[in-house]
MARMIDO-50089 format. One record per residue (C-alpha): residue number from 1; residue in three letters; x, y, z. Coordinates in steps of 0.2 Angstrom, whole numbers, plus 5000, padded with zeros to 4 digits. Example, Ala and Ser with C-alpha at 12.3 -4.5 7.8 and 13.67 -1.06 7.14 Angstrom:
<rec pake="1" fiza="Ala" c1="5062" c2="4978" c3="5039"/>
<rec pake="2" fiza="Ser" c1="5068" c2="4995" c3="5036"/>
This chain:
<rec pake="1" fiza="Unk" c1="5010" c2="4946" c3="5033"/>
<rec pake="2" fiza="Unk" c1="5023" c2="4956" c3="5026"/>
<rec pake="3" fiza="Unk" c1="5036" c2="4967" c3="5032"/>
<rec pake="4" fiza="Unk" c1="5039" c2="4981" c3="5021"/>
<rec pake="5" fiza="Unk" c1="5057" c2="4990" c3="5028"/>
<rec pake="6" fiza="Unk" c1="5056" c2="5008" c3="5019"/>
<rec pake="7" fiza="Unk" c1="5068" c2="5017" c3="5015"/>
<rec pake="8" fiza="Unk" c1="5068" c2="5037" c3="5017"/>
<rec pake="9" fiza="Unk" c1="5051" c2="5044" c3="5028"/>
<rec pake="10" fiza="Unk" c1="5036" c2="5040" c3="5014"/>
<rec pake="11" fiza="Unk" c1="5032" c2="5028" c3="5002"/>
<rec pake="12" fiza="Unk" c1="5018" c2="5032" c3="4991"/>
<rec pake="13" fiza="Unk" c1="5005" c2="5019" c3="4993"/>
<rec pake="14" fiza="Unk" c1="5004" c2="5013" c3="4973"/>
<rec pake="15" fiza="Unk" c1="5022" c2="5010" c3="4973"/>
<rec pake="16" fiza="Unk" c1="5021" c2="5001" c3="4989"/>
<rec pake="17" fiza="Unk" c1="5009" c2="4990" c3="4981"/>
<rec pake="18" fiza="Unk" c1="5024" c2="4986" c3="4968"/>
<rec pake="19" fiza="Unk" c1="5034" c2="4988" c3="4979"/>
<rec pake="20" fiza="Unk" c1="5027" c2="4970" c3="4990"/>
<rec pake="21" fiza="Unk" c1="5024" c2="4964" c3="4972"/>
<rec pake="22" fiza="Unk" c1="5004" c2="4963" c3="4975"/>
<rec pake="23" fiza="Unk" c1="5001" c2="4972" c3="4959"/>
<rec pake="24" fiza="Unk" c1="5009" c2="4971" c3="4941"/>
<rec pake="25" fiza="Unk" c1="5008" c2="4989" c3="4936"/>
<rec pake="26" fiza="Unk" c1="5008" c2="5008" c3="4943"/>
<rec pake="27" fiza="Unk" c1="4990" c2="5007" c3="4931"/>
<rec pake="28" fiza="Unk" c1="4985" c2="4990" c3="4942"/>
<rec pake="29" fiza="Unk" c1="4991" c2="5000" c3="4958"/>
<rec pake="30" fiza="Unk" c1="4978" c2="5014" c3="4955"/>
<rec pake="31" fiza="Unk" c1="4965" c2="5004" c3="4950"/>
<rec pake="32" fiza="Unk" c1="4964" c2="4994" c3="4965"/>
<rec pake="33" fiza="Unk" c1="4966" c2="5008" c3="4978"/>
<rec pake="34" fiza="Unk" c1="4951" c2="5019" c3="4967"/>
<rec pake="35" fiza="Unk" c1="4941" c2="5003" c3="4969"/>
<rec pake="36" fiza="Unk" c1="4942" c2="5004" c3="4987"/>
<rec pake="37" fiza="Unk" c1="4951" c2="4989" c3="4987"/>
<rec pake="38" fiza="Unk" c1="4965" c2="4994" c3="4999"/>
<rec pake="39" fiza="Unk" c1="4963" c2="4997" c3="5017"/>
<rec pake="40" fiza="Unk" c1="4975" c2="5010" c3="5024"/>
<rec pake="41" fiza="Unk" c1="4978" c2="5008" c3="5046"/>
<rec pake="42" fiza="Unk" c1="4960" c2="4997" c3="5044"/>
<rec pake="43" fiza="Unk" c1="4951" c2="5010" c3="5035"/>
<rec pake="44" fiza="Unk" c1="4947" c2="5009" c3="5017"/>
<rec pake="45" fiza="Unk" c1="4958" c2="5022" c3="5007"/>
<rec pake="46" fiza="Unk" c1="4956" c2="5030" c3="4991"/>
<rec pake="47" fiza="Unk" c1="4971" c2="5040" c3="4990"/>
<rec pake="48" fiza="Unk" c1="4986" c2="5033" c3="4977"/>
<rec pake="49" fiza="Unk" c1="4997" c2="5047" c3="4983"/>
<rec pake="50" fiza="Unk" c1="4994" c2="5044" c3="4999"/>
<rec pake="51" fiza="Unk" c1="5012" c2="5043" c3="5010"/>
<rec pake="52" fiza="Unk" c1="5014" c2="5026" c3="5019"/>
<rec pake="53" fiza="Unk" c1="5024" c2="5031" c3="5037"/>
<rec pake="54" fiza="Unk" c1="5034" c2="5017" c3="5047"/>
<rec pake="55" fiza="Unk" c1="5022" c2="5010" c3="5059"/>
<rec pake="56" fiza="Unk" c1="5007" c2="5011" c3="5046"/>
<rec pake="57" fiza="Unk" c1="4999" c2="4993" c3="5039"/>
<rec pake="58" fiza="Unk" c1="4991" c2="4992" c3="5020"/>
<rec pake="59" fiza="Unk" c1="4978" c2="4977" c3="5018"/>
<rec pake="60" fiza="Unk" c1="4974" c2="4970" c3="5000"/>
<rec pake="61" fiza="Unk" c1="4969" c2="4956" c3="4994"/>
<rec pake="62" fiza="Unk" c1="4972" c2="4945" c3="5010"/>
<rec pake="63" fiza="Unk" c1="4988" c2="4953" c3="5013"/>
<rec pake="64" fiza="Unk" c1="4994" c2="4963" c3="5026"/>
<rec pake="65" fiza="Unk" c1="5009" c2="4975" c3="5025"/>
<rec pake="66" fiza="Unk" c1="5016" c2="4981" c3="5040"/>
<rec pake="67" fiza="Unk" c1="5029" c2="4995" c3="5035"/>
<rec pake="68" fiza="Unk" c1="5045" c2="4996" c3="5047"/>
């Protein structure tokens, strides 16, 4: 599990991806969330824009990022 502190109200969810280093790249960010790859709150997202709130979790790849 990893607890992501943010920073200002949003973070968009490819540059959280980054951001908890599970991706390499912006490119590698998109491809995995178009891919349905990311779950957003449990539910499968397909948004990279999408605004990650304190309180929200991201799951990828086994990982689990609860945003604080």
């Amino acid at each position: 599990m990893i607890e992501f502190k943010l920073e200002g109200d949003f973070i968009p969810m490819i540059q959280l991806l980054k951001a908890a280093n599970l991706v390499q790249t912006g490119g590698e960010a998109q491809i995995v969330v178009t891919e349905g790859l990311v779950k957003y709150n449990g539910t499968v997202d397909y948004r990279k824009r999408l605004k990650v709130k304190r309180g929200d979790t991201v799951e990828f790849d086994g990982n689990k990022i609860i945003v604080i």
